[in-house]
N, C-alpha and C positions, 0 to 999 in steps of 0.2 A: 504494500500500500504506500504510494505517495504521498509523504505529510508534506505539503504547501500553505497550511495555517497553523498557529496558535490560540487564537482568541475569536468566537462566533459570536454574533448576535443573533437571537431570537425576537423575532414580531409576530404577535397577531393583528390582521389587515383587514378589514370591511366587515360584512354582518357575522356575528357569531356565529357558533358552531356546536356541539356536546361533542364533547372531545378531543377542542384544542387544547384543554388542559392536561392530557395526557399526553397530544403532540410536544407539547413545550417539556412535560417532565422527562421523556423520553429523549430529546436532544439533551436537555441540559443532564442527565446521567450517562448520555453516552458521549458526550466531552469530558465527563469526571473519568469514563473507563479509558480513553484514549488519551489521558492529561493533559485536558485543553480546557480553557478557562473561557466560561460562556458568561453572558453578557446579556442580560434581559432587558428589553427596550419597550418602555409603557406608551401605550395609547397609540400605537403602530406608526405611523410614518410621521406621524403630527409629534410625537412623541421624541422619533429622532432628527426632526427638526428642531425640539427644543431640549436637546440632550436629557430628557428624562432616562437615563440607564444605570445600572445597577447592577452589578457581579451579584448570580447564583452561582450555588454550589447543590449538590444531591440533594442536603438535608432544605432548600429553600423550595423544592418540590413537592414534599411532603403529601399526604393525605390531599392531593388535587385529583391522582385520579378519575375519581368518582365524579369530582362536581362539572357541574356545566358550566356555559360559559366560559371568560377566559382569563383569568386572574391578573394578565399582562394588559389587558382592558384591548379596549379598540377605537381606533376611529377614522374618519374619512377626512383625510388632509387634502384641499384648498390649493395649500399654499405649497405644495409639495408636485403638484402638478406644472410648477411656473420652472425653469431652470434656476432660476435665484432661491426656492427651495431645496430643490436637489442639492444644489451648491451646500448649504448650509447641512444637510443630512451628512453629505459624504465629511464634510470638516468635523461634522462629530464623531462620526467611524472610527477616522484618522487619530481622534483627540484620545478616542479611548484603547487605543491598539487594534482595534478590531479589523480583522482583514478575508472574514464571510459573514455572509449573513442566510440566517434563514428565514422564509416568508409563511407563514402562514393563512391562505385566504384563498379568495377566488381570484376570478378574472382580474377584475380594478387592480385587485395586490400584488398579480403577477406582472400588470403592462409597468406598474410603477418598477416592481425590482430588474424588469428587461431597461428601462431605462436608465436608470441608476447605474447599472453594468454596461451601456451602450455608451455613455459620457463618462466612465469613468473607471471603464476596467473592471469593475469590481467584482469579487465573484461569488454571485449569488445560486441558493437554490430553493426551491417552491415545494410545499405541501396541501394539495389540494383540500381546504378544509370550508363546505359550504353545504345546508343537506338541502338544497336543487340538484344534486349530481348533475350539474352542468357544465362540468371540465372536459375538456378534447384529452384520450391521452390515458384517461385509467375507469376501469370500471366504476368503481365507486370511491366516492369522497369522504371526509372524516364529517358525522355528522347527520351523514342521509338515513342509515339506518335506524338512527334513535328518532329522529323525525316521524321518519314510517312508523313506527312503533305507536308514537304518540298521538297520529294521526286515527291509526286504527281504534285506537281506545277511545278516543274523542265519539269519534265515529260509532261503535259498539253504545256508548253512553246515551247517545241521541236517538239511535234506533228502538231503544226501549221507550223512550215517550211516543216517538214515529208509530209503533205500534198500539200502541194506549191508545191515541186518539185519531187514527186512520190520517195521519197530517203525511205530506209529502216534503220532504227536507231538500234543501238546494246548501252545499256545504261547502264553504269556499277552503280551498286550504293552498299552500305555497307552491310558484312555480310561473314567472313573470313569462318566460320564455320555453322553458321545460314542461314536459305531463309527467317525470317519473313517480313523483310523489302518488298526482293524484290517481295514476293506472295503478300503480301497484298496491297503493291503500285503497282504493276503491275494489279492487280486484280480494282482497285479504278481506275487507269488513263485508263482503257482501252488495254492493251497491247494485243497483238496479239500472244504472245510469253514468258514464266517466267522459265529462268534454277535456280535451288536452288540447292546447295550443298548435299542435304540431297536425292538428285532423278536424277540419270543420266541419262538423257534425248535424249544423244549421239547426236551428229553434223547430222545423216543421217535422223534420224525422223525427227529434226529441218527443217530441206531442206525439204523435204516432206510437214510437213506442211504447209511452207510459199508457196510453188506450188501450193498445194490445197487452200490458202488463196489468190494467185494470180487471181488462175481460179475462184474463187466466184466474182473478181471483184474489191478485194481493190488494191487499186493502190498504197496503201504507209502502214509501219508497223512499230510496235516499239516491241522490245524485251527489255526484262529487266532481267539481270543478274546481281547475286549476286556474288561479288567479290572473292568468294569460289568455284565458278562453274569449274568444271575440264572438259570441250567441249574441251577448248583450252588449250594452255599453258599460254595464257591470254586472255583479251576481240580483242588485236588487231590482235590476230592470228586469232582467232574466224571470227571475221569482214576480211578478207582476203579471209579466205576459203567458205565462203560464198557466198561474192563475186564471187569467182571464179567456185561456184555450181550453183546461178541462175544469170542466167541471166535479164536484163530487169528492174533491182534496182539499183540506185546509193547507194551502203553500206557509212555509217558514224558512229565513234564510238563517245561516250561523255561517259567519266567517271564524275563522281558528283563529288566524294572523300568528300573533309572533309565539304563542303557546307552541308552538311545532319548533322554536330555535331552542327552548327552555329544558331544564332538568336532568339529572344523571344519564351520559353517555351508556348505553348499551355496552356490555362484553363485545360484543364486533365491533363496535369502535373506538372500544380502550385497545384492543388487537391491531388494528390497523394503525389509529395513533403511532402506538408504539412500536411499530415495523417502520412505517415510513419516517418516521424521530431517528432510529439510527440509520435508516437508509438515506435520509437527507444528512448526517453530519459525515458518514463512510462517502457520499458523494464528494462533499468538499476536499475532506485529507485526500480523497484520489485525484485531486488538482480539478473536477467537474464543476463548470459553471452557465446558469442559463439554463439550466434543466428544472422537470418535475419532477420527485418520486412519485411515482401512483402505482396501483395494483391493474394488474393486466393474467384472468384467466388463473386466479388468485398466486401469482408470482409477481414481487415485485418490479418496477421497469423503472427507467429514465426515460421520458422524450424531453425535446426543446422544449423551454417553454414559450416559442412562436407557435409550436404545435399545440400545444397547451391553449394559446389563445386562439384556435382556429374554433368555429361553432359545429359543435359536437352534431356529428352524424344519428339520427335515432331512429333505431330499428324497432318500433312496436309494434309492425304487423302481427304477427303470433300473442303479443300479449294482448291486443285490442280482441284477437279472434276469443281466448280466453276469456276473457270480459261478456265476449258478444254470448257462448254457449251458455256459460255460466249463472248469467243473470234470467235466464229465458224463465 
C-alpha cells in the first residue's frame, strides 16, 4: 500500500443520512489503525471555510454508531460555491496539515470536493451517503435502507386507520428525482398504487385502476408517491382530483417528509458505513483521488466521481411488473 498522507479530514455534506455516523467513526478508526491523524471538520464545507476542525481520535467516536444523523453536523455552503470560498477552504486544509479529505454526501458534496481537487490538487474521496439512492456508481447508499424501513412502518401505521374507515391514503414520501424509495416501500407495505418520477403513470389510469380495485372488493387503499411525481402539481392536488373522480373513498393525504432522514441506522447501514469508512481512507494511502467508494453487486468498487455525478441509469421495469401483479 502506498502511504501518500498523514492527516485526513472528515465532512458531512448536504441532507443527512442514518448512518453517517458510523461512516465518520469508521474513517476516523481506520486512521487510528493505519497511524494517521484524522481531523473532523463541522458543518461540512461552511465549516471548513470557517476553520471549525478538530483532531478525533477512536475514543471521540464512541457510542455514534447507532445514532442518526450526523454529529459532524451539516450544511449547505453559499459561499463555498464562489472560488474566493474554495480559496479560503483549501488555506484551512493547509493550516491544519491536512493533505485528504473525505466527503461524505451526495451529489452537491461530490461536485464541491471534484472542485476543490480540480483548482487545487487536492486529493479527495467520496462516500455516497443520501437515502434517495441517487448516486451513479454503486448500488446502494448509506442511509436508503433505514429510510425504507421507516417508510414501510409509516406506511403499515396508516393502513390500519385506511382500513377502519374505508379512506383511500395518497402518501407522499422522499424522492425529488428518484422512485426507489417509493417502489420499493410501496412494493414491501403493500400499496395498491406507486407513481415514480421516472414512469408517468397519468391521473386517468390511476382512476381506473383504483375502480377496478374497488370492484374486486377492497374497501380501503394506499398509494405511495414519490415527491417527484408530476400526476399533480403536488400530492394535495393529486388527492382532490381524485376525490373528485371516485366516488365512495374518503381521500386523505400524509406526506412523511423528513421522518424518512431521522433515527437509528439499520444493521445494513452501520455495515456499509463501515466498509466504505475504511474503503475511502485505504483509497487515499493508495495515492487515489477523485473517486467514490460504493458497493457494486455487494463488492466494494471505486468509480470517478464525474461518474458519480452522471444521472443514474434506472432499471425498474421488473420491479414496476412486481408492483403491477402484486397489488391486483
Amino acid at each position: 500500500m502506498t502511504r501518500k498522507v498523514k492527516n485526513i479530514g472528515v465532512l458531512t455534506s448536504g441532507g443527512d443520512a442514518p448512518g453517517m455516523n458510523a461512516a465518520i467513526r469508521s474513517v476516523v478508526r481506520s486512521c487510528t489503525y493505519y497511524n494517521l491523524q484524522c481531523f473532523g471538520i463541522h458543518k461540512g464545507y461552511e465549516g471548513l471555510i470557517e476553520g471549525d476542525i478538530r483532531e478525533l481520535n477512536a475514543r471521540s467516536v464512541r457510542n455514534i454508531i447507532n445514532k442518526g444523523g450526523t454529529f459532524l453536523k451539516s450544511a449547505r455552503s453559499q459561499e463555498f460555491r464562489t472560488p474566493e470560498g474554495r480559496k479560503k477552504a483549501y488555506d484551512n486544509l493547509v493550516k491544519y496539515g491536512i493533505d485528504g479529505l473525505v466527503v461524505i454526501g451526495g451529489d452537491g458534496s461530490f461536485t464541491g470536493a471534484l472542485k476543490l481537487s480540480e483548482e487545487y490538487g487536492f486529493p479527495v474521496v467520496g462516500i455516497p451517503g443520501t437515502i434517495d439512492n441517487d448516486i451513479n456508481g454503486t448500488d446502494y447508499t448509506i442511509g436508503y435502507d433505514t429510510a425504507l424501513n421507516t417508510v414501510v412502518d409509516a406506511i403499515d401505521k396508516i393502513r390500519d386507520t385506511a382500513s377502519s374507515h374505508n379512506r383511500l391514503f395518497l402518501i407522499e414520501v422522499m424522492g425529488r428525482d428518484a422512485g426507489d424509495i417509493a417502489l420499493n416501500a410501496g412494493i414491501g407495505a403493500g400499496a395498491e398504487e406507486i407513481l415514480i418520477p421516472e414512469e408517468d403513470m397519468g391521473v386517468d389510469r390511476l382512476i381506473e385502476s383504483l375502480k377496478r380495485s374497488k370492484k374486486s372488493g377492497k374497501t380501503s387503499s394506499i398509494i405511495v408517491v414519490a415527491e417527484g411525481d408530476k400526476s399533480g402539481k403536488n400530492i394535495f392536488e393529486l388527492g382532490e382530483y381524485v376525490e373528485e373522480h371516485l366516488k365512495g373513498y374518503e381521500v386523505r393525504v400524509s406526506v412523511l417528509g423528513h421522518i424518512q432522514r431521522g433515527g437509528a441506522p439499520s444493521c445494513y447501514d452501520r455495515v456499509l458505513a463501515s466498509k466504505l469508512g475504511v474503503g475511502a481512507v485505504e483509497a487515499l494511502l493508495a495515492g487515489k483521488t477523485e473517486v467514490m467508494i460504493g458497493v457494486v453487486h455487494k463488492n466494494i468498487t471505486e468509480v470517478p466521481l464525474r461518474t458519480a455525478l452522471e444521472k443514474k441509469k434506472y432499471k425498474h421495469d421488473k420491479l414496476i411488473k412486481v408492483a403491477d401483479i402484486t397489488s391486483i
